[in-house]
N, C-alpha and C positions, 0 to 999 in steps of 0.2 A: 396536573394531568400527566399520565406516566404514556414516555413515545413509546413507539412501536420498535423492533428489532432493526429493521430497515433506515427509519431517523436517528436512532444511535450511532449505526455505523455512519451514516453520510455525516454527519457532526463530528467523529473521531475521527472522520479521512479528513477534512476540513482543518483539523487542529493539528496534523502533521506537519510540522513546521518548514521552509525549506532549507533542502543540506540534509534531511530525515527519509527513512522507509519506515515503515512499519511491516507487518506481514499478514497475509488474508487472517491466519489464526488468532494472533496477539489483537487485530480487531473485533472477533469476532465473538472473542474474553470478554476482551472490553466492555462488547454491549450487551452479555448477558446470555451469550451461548458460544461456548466452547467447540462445541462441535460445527458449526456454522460456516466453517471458511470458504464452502462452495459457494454460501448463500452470499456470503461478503463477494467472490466473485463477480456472482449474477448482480448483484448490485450498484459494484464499479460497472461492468459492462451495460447497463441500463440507463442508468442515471448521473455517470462523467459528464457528457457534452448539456444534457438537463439544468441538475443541480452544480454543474462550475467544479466540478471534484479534481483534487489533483492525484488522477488516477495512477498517474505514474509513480509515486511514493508507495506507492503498494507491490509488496513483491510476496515471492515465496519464502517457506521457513527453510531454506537452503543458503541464505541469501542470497537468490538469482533472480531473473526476468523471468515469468512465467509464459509471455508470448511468445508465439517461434518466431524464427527469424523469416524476415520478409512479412510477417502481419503485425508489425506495432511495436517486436523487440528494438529494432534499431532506435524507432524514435524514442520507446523509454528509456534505453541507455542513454541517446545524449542529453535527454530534458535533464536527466538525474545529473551526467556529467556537468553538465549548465550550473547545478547547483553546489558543485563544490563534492557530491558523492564520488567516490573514487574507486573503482575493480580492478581487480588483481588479475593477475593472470587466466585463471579460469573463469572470470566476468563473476566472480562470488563477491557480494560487497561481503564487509567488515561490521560485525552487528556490534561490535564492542565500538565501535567509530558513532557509527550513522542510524543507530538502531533508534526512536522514537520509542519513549516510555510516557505514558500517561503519571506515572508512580514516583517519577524523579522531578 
């Protein structure tokens, strides 16, 4: 039975390991449309507290936090610090570090 575009991504946010980001687009590859990273948005924001997602391994292809600050950026940066993710001066993580590949 082949999942839907929505099951794919929640199963590849699920498989981000912790000490990992991924990014809305490289997930969004992953399940079968490239163009989709709004939808992978809509999807963390839906179904994180739902389906258990760890929402906050998901960033933007900048390597940044896509929340502003005072709705949710603070607590993503430290959930991620918790895990060993480290930013730089301009809060840009390191995708040659921390970046989660399905391919490696």
């Amino acid at each position: 039975m082949s999942q839907n575009f929505s099951q794919k991504v929640k199963n590849i946010i699920k498989m981000i390991p912790v000490g990992k980001v991924a990014t809305y687009g490289q997930i969004a590859t992953y399940a079968g449309n490239p163009r989709g990273s709004r939808q992978v948005a809509w999807i963390l924001h839906s179904s994180s507290r739902k389906d258990d997602l760890p929402w906050h391994r998901v960033i933007n292809s900048k390597g940044k936090i896509s929340l502003p600050r005072d709705r949710g950026y603070e607590l993503q940066k430290e959930l991620l610090e918790k895990e060993g993710v480290v930013f730089d001066e301009n809060d840009t993580i390191d995708f040659d570090r921390f970046l989660f590949s399905l391919l490696s």
